[in-house]
N, C-alpha and C positions, 0 to 999 in steps of 0.2 A: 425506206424499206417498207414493203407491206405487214400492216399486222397480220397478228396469227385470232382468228374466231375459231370457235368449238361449239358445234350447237350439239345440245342435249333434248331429246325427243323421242316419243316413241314412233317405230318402225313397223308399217306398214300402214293398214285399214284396224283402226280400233274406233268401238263405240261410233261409226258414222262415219269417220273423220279419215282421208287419204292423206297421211303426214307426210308422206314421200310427197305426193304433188304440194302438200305447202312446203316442204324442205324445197323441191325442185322450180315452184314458181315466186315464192315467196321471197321464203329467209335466205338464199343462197343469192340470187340476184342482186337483192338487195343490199349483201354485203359486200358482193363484190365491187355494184355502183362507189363503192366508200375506198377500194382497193383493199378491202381484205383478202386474205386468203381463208378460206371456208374449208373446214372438216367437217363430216359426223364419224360416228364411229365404224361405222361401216361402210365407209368412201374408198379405203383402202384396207381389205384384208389381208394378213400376211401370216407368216407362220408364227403361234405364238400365241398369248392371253390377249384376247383383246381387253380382257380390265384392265390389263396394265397399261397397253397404251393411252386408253381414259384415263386412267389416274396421270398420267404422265402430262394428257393435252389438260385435265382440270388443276393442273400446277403450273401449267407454263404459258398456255393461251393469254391473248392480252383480252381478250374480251370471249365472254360464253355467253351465249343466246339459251336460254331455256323455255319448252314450249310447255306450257302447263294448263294448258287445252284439257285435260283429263286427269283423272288421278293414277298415273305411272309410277309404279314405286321403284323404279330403274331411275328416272328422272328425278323424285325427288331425294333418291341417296343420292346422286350426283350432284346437286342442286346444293346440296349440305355438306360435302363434300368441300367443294366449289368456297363455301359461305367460309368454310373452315380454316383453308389454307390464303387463301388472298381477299384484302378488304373492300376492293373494290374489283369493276370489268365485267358487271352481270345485269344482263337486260332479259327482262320477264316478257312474253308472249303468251296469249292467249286468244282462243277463238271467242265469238261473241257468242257462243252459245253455252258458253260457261257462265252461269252465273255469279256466284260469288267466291271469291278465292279463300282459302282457308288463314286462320289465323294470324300464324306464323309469317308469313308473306302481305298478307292482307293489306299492310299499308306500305308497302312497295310502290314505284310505278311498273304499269303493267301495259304494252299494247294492246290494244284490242282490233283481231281482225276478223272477215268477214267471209262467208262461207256460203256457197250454193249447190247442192248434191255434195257434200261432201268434202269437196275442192275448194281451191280460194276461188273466191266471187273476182268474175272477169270484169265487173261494172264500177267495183271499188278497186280492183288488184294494184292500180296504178298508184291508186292514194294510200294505199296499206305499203305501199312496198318505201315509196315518199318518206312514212312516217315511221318505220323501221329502219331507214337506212339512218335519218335524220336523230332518231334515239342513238346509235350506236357512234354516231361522232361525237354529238352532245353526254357520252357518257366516257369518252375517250377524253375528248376536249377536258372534261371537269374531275381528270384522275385523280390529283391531286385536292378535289373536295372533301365533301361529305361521302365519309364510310357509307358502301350501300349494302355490307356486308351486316347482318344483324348482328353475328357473332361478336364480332370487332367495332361496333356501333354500343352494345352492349358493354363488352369487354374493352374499357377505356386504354389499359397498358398492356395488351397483349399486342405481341410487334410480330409479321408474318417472317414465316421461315426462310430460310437461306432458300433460292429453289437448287442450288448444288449439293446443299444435304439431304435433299430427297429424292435423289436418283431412284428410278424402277429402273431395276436391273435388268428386267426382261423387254425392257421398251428400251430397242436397241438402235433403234433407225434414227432417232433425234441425237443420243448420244453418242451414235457414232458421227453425224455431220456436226455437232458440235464439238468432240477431240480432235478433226479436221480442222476446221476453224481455228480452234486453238494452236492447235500446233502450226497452223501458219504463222498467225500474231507472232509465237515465239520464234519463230525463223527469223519474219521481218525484222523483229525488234532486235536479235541477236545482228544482223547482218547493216544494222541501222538503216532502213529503208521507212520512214515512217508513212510514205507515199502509199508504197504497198497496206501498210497495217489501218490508213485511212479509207481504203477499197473495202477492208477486208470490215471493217466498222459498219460500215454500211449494209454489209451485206450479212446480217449476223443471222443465226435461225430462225430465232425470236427476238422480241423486243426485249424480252428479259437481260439479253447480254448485250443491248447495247450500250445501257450507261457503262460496264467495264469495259467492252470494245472501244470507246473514246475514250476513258480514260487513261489506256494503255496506250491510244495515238497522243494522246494529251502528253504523258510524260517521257517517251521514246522524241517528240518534237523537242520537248524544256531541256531533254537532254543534249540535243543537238544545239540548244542557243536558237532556237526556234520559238523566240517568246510571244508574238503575237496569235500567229496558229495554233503553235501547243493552250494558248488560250481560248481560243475558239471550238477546238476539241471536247474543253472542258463546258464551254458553254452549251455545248451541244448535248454533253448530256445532261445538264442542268436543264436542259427544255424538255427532258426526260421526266428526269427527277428532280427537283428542285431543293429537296431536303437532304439527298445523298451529302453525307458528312464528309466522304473520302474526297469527293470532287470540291463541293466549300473550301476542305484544305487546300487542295491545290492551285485553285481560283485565287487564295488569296494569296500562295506563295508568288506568281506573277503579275500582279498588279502593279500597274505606276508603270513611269518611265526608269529608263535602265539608273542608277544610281538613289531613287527615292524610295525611300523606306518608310513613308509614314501611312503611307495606304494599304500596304502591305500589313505592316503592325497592326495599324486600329481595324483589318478585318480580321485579323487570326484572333485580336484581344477579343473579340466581341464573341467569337466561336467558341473562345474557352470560357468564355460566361454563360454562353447559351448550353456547352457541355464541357462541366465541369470536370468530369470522371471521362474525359479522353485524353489520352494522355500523348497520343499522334497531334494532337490541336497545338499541346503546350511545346513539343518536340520542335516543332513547325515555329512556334516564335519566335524558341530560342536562338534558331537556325538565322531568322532572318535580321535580328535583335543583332546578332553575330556577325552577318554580313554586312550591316549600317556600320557598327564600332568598326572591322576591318578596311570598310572603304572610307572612315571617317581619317584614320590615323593612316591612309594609304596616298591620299588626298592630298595630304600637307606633308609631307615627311620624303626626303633627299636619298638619305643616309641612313646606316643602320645604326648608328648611334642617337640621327632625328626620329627615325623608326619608334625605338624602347620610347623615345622618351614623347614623344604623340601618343603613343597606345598609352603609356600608364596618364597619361592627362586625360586621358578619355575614358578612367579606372568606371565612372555612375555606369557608363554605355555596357561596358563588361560586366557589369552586376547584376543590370538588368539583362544581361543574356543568359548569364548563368540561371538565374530564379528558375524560369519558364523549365531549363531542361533538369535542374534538381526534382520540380514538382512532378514532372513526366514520370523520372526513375522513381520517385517513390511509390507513383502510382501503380506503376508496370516493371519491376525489378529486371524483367524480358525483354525491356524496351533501350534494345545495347546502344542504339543512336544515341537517345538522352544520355545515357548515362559516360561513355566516353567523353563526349563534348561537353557534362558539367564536369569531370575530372580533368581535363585537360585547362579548360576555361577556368577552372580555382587554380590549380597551377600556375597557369599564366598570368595568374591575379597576383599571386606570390612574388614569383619569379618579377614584375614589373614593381610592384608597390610595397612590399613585401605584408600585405593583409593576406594573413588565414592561417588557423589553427593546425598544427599538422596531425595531430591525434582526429580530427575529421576528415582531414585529408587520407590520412591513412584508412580510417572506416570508408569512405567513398571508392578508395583503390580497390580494396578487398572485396566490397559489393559489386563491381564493373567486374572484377579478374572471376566472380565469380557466375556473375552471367555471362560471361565470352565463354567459359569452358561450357556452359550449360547448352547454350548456343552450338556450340563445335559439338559436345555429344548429340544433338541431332543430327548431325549430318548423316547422309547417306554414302555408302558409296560409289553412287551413278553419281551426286553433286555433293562438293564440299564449298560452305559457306565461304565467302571471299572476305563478306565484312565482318563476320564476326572474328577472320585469321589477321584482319587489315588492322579491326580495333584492338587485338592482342598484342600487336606491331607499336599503336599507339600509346597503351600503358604501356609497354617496355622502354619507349623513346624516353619517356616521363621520369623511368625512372632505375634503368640497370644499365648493366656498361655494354659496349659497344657490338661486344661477338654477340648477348644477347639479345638486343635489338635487331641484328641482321639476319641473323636464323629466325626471329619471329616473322619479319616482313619479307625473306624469303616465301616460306610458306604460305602467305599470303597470297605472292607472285603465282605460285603453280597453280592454285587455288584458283583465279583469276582467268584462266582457260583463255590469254591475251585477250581480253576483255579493254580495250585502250583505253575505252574512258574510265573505267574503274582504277585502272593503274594512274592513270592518269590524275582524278580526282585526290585520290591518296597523295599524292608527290606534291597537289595543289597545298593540301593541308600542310606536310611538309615545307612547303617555301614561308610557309607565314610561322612558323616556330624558328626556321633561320631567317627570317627578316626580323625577330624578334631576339636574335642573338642567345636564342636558347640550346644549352647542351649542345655548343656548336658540332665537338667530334660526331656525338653518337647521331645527329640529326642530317650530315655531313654523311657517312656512315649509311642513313638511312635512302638518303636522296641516291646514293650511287645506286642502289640496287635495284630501285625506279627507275633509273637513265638505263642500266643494264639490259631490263625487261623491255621498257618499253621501244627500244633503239632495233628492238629486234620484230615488232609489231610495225606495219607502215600505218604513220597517225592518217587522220581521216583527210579528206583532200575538201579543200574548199574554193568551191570555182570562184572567178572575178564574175564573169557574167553567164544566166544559164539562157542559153535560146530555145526556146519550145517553139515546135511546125507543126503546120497542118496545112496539108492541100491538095490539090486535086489530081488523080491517078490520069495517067495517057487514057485517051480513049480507047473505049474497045474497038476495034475494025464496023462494028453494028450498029452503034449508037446513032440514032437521026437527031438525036438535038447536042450537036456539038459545042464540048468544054473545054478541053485540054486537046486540038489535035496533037499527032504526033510532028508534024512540020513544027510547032510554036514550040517545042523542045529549049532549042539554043535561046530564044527570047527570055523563056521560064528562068532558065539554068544563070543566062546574067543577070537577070532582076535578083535572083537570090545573092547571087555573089556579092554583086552590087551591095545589097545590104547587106549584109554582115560584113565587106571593108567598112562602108558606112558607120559601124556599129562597134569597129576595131577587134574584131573577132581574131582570138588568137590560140596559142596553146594553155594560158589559163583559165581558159573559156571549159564553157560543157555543153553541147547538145541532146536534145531529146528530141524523139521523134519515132514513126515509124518504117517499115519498109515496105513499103508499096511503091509499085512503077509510078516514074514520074515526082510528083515533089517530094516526096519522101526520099527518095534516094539521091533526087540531083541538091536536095537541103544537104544530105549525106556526106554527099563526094567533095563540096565547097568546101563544108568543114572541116573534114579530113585534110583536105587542101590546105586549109592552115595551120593543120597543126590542132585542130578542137580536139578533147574527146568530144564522140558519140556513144550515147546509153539512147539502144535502138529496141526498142518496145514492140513485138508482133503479137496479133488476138489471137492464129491459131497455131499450132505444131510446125515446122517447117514445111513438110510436103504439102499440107491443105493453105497454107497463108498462100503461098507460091500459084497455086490451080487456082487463088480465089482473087489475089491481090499483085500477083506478077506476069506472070508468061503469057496471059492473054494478051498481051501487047505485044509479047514476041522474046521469041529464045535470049535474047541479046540482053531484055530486062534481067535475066535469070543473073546472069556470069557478072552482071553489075551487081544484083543481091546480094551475092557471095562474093565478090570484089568488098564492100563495105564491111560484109560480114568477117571476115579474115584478115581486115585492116590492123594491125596493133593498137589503132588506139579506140578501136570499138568492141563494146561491148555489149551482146545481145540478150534478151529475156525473153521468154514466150510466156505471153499469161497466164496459158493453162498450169505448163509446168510452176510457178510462182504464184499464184493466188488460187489455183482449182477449179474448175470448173463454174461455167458462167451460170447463174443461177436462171432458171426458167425465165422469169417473168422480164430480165434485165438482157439489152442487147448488147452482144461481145463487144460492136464499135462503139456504143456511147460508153460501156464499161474501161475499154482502151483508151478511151479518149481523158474519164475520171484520172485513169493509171498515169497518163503522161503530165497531166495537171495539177495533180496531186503531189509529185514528185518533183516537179517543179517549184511548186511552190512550196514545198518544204525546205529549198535552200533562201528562202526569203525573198518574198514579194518585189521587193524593193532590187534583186538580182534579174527578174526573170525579163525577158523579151520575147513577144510571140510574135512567130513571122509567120505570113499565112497567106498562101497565095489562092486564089478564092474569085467567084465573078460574082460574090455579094448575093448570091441566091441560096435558097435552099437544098437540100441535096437529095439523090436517090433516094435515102433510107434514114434510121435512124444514125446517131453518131459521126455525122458530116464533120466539113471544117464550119459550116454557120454555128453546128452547138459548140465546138471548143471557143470559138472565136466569140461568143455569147456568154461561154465561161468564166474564160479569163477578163473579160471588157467588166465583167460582176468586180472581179479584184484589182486589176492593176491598169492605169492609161497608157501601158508603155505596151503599144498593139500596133504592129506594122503590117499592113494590107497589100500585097501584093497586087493591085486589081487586074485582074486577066481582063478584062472590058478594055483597059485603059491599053497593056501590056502589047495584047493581040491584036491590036487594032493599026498595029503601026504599018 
């Protein structure tokens, strides 16, 4: 994604100096050699303060350029401003006919460039623009350094502000394409598409959101069983931000291979040393502390009578799960995760060995019963909390008889808005209190109203194999350097086929792809042919994909469009309508192209097969099959080449 620059400078011809031609020759080229995207404040007038929208770019910019060529007192409030709110992202400019910088600034680094009439010097411009563009990598590259902010250079424990609690309310144009943005994330994530919410990561306002834009692909993946990608999310924005606490936790909730808990452990112990006073860090341990004891006594155990009796021999592994989430709740009384799952986990400590106090047990219930109701008074009602009605579900199972148990995890259920894996999740917890042979009725009891809710929800589908295509459209009637004639049709259509029998393509299967004449749709009709779904991905609205991507080839491609289109087992998405508008600088086919890879590869690497029929060249434009097939070659070796070279040559 390109950063966002804000240069700060005075406007016009002042004291000598034409700042518009050094804005225009200078500082703008130069940052855009870097791919930034370049503001001043008067780039774009609109209706409205323009303080506000400077206040708005000197919060959100990833880097501000400041020209201090002269004494501007516009400039230097901005400039403090700037120093005030973020610790670092600010590179100093000035002309060489400034002598010496004041104060305050004085021991900055500063460029210095060079000037003849007025203008930037056309004898040096090349080398000024060089060591400008060069400061502004070098100052990106080293964000995570040394504070260049005096303020916060100064001021050792001052930590910069939320930049969402400081909305300008009158700077309306960024916050509205950021409650865009958002509110897709939330679509995708509700509708479990994390393919989509990784498009949409990338493509964030600002840099500012992108560490929580990958965060949110990071956990919408872990929740799908997506553990190496939803990894990779995370790492992404740890190349971000390196210190973000929220993504550390999560980092270390998937670490290891699937049943090892020790790497997992020794990063989350090491977080809660390094912060003490978080009480998500210690939540987090106890979580994974919980799932080691649960796969330990899961591991060896037949029978639910082996069951009890493994878990309570494994009583050290449950004590130390419980610790982590006791410390949490008492840090954060608010922090209902903790605190269910240490009430629950001494219970079960009980229930198994019979160690624990009940006069603390009692205190612990009464502390949890009283933050679920504190929890549930917040709701709204446009949303009512599901976990806080699930964990009210959970102390009842613990500990009242059966109609009240059900009516609490009812409520839960509506709450729940079929939310599958939440319901889901819950009924998980549930199975391991009956493999534990606890309060069999009320638990029994509890599980039915799970199977009820969720039997009415279709659970999530998970293909055998996903096949992602790409390749080359019919020729247009015009075209003098032929790729795809229409005669090599029938040749195309069995090489495809061919592979996927090859490939055992069946009704478990899933395809992606898109619909453009030619391989997209003869990819299409194959697999329909067997019985595949297809999830068929188009870059523009229907009528313009069609004028852009179908009917030049001829009316006949159209009724086959809409033959696949109106298939049963396909299902279409048009990008616009689903991720929004393509952003300027980004082309709609290599952004198509992210979308079908993306989504692919969120049902697991180790599923996908890309078939692509291709004559191994370049393509017209941006977003060919050479970049997808470039793409995917990055992740997976399981890439099958159709070579039209080889094909069409018969």
């Amino acid at each position: 994604m390109p950063l966002h620059a804000f240069v700060i400078m005075p406007y016009g011809t002042k004291e000598g100096i034409d700042f518009d031609a050094v804005y225009a020759d200078l500082i703008r080229p130069s940052l855009e050699s870097e791919r930034f995207q370049v503001y001043r404040a008067d780039d774009e007038i609109i209706a409205g303060n323009i303080r506000t929208d400077m206040f708005q770019e000197l919060l959100l910019a990833d880097l501000v350029v400041a020209d201090l060529s002269i004494d501007n007192a516009n400039v230097w409030y901005e400039l403090g401003v700037r120093h005030a709110l973020r610790a670092r992202g600010v590179v100093q400019i000035c002309a060489t006919t400034r002598e010496r910088m004041p104060f305050d600034v004085y021991s900055d680094r500063n460029l210095r460039y060079r000037l003849a009439g007025g203008r930037p010097d056309p004898a040096s411009l090349e080398k000024d623009r060089q060591g400008l563009a060069a400061m502004a990598r070098e100052t990106i590259a080293s964000w995570h350094g040394k504070k260049i902010s005096p303020v916060f250079h100064h001021l050792e424990f001052l930590q910069e502000p939320d930049w969402k609690e400081l909305k300008v309310g009158e700077a309306l144009e960024f916050w509205d394409k950021y409650d865009d943005w958002a509110d897709r994330v939330e679509v995708a994530r509700k509708k479990d598409r994390p393919g989509d919410i990784i498009v949409l990561a990338e493509e964030v306002p600002v840099q500012a959101l992108a560490v929580e834009a990958y965060r949110t692909a990071g956990r919408a993946l872990h929740r799908l069983g997506r553990t190496a990608f939803a990894l990779e999310q995370f790492e992404k924005a740890l190349a971000i931000d390196p210190d973000d606490l929220e993504t550390l936790q999560q980092k270390g909730v998937l670490l290891g291979r699937e049943g090892s808990f020790a790497e997992k452990i020794v990063w989350l112990q090491d977080l809660a040393e390094q912060f003490p006073d978080n009480p998500e860090t210690l939540a987090l341990l106890g979580r994974v502390r919980k799932e080691n004891w649960i796969f330990t006594w899961r591991r060896t155990a037949a029978t639910p009578e082996q069951n009890v009796a493994e878990a309570a021999s494994w009583e050290e592994l449950l004590h130390d799960a419980i610790s982590p989430y006791k410390r949490a709740f008492l840090k954060d009384p608010r922090h209902l995760f903790a605190g269910i799952n240490a009430l629950t986990l001494t219970v079960l400590r009980r229930h198994l060995t019979g160690i624990g106090d009940d006069n603390k047990i009692r205190t612990l219930e009464g502390a949890v019963r009283w933050a679920i109701q504190s929890a549930i008074a917040r709701e709204t009602p446009e949303r009512r909390d599901y976990w806080a009605r699930a964990a009210c579900g959970d102390v009842e199972v613990l500990t009242s008889d059966t109609p009240v148990v059900v009516k609490a995890y009812r409520s839960a259920t509506i709450a729940a808005e079929n939310d599958w894996y939440a319901l889901d999740s819950t009924r998980q917890h549930l199975q391991v209190l009956r493999d534990l042979q606890f309060r069999i009725p009320q638990v029994e009891a509890a599980m039915a109203v799970f199977d009820q809710a969720l039997s009415v929800i279709p659970a999530p589908w998970e293909p055998r194999q996903v096949f992602l295509f790409s390749g080359h459209m019919i020729d247009a009637l015009d075209r003098t350097d032929p790729r795809f004639p229409p005669d090599k049709e029938p040749i195309a259509a069995a090489a495809i086929a061919a592979k996927l029998d090859e490939l055992g393509a069946g009704p478990s299967d899933l395809a992606l792809c898109g619909g453009a004449c030619g391989g997209d749709l003869l990819f299409a009709e194959a697999c329909l042919a067997r019985g595949v779904q297809v999830r068929m991905r188009i870059t523009f609205d229907i009528p313009e994909f069609l004028n852009q991507s179908v009917t030049f080839a001829g009316e006949g491609w159209r009724d086959r469009f809409f033959a696949v289109k109106n298939n049963p087992l396909t299902t279409l998405f048009i990008m616009p309508d689903e991720l929004g508008p393509c952003p300027a600088d980004l082309s709609p086919y290599v952004r198509t192209n992210l979308w079908l890879l993306y989504t692919a590869l969120a049902w697991g690497e180790e599923r996908v097969h890309f078939i692509c029929l291709w004559n191994r060249k370049g393509g017209d434009g941006p977003g060919g099959t050479e970049h997808m097939h470039d793409e995917v070659n990055k992740r997976t070796g399981q890439v099958h080449v159709l070579d039209t070279n080889k094909l069409f040559a018969q």
